[in-house]
N, C-alpha and C positions, 0 to 999 in steps of 0.2 A: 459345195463339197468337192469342187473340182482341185487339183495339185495345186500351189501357188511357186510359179520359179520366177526369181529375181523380179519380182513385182508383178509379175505378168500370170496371168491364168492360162493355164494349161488344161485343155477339154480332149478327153481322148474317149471317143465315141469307137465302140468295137463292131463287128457285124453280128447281128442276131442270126441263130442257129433258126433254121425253117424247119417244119415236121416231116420225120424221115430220117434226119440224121440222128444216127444212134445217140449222143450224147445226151440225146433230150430224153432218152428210156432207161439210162445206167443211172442208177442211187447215188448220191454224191457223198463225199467222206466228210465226216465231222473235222472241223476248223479245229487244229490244234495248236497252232502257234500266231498269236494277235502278233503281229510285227509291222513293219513296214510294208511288205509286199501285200498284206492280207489290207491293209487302209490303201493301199492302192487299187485292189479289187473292184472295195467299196465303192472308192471314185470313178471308177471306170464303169463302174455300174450302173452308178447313178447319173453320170452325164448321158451314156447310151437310154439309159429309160427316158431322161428326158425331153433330147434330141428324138425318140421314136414319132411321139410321145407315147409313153403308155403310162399304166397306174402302179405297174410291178415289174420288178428284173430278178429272177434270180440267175444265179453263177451258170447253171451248166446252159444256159442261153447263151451264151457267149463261151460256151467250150470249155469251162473253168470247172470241175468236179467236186465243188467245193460246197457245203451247206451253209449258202450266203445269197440272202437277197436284200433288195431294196423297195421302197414305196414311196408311192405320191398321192396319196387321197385325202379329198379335203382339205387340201394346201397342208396337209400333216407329211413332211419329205424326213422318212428314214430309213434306219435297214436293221436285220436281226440276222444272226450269227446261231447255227444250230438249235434251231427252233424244236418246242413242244408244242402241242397246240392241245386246250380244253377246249370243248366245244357244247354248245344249247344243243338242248333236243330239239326244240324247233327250228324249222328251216323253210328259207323260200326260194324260189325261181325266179332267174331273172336270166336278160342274154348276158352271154358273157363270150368273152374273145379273147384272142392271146398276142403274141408278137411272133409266136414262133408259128402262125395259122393267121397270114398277112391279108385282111379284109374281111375276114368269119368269123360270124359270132351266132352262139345257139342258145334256148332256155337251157340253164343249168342249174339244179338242185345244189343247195347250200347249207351249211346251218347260219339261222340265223348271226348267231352271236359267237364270237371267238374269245381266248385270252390265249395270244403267245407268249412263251417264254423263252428266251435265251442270252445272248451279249453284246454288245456292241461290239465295235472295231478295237477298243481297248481293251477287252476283258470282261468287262462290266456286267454286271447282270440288266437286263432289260425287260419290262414286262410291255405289250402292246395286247390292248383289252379295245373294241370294238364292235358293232352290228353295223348290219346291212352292207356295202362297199368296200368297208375298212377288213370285216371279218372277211366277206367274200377275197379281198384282195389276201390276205395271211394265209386262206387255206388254199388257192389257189398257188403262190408261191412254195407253200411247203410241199404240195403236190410236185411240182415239178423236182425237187432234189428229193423226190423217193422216187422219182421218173414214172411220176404217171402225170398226165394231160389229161386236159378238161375236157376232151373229147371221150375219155375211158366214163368220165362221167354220167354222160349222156343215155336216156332210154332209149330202146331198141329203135324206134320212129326216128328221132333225131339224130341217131347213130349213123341210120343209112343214108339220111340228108347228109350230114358231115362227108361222108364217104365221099357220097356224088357231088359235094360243092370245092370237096380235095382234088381229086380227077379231073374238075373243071378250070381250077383258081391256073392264074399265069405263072405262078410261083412252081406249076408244080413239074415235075419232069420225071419222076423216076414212078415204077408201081408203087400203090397206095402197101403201105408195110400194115401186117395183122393189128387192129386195134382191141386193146384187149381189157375186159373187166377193171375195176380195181380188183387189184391183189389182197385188199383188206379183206374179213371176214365180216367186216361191221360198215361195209361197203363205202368206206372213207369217212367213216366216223367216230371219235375218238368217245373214250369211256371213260 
């Protein structure tokens, strides 16, 4: 999915944004115009995830305020554009890590099973229906463009581990910024 110019592939890998920086807490604004610059996003997102590598990218990781991510699970490589997400009652725990949180990973509560919905880079409507990795990885991403982190997720125990593995990590340089709830009512679970 990288550009293609005059024969030649074009990989344009961005710097992933690290936790602290505000952009990764601001809600990102709904896609409204599929164009050229919004499939160039895409590409840019998708070569930066897979250069990390990681299993997900979205937009405001790379500074972009946009409701746009991408995925790589299960060799299944694509992205959704102003996602909804249905979600199972059930749900499991497993570690989970970020790109913007460079070598940490904690149990994180999940629902099991997802269905997103929104559009591709053309317009398109697109459904991404999934359990276990594939769902964790959807809700995961659409967390981050309502600017909450998968540390907000975390119970009290592994909140404070996170804390002191933030404070510790090489990455990190500035005081650890308030980490706070989700802001859901239904504690990031959809109805």
């Amino acid at each position: 999915m990288s550009a293609q110019t005059e024969g030649r592939c074009v990989i344009s890998v961005k710097p992933i944004r690290i936790f602290g920086d505000p952009v990764l807490r601001t809600p990102a604004e709904p896609v409204r115009d599929f164009d050229a610059e919004l499939r160039k996003l895409v590409s840019d997102l998708t070569d930066t995830m897979l250069e990390a590598p990681g299993l997900g990218l979205a937009a405001p990781q790379i500074g972009v305020g946009l409701r746009v991510f991408t995925y790589f699970v299960d060799d299944e490589l694509g992205h959704l554009i102003n996602p909804s997400l249905d979600l199972t009652a059930d749900t499991e725990t497993d570690d989970e890590g970020c790109l913007s949180f460079p070598g940490l990973a904690f149990p994180t509560e999940r629902a099991f099973g997802a269905v997103a919905k929104g559009f591709n880079m053309y317009g398109e409507p697109v459904t991404v229906e999934g359990t276990g990795q594939l769902a964790r990885c959807v809700q995961h991403e659409t967390d981050h463009l309502d600017g909450v982190l998968f540390i907000d997720r975390l119970d009290p125990q592994q909140r404070k581990l996170a804390n002191r593995a933030i404070r510790e990590a090489e990455w990190w340089g500035e005081p650890v910024p308030e980490i706070r709830a989700s802001p859901h009512a239904t504690g990031g679970q959809a109805r």
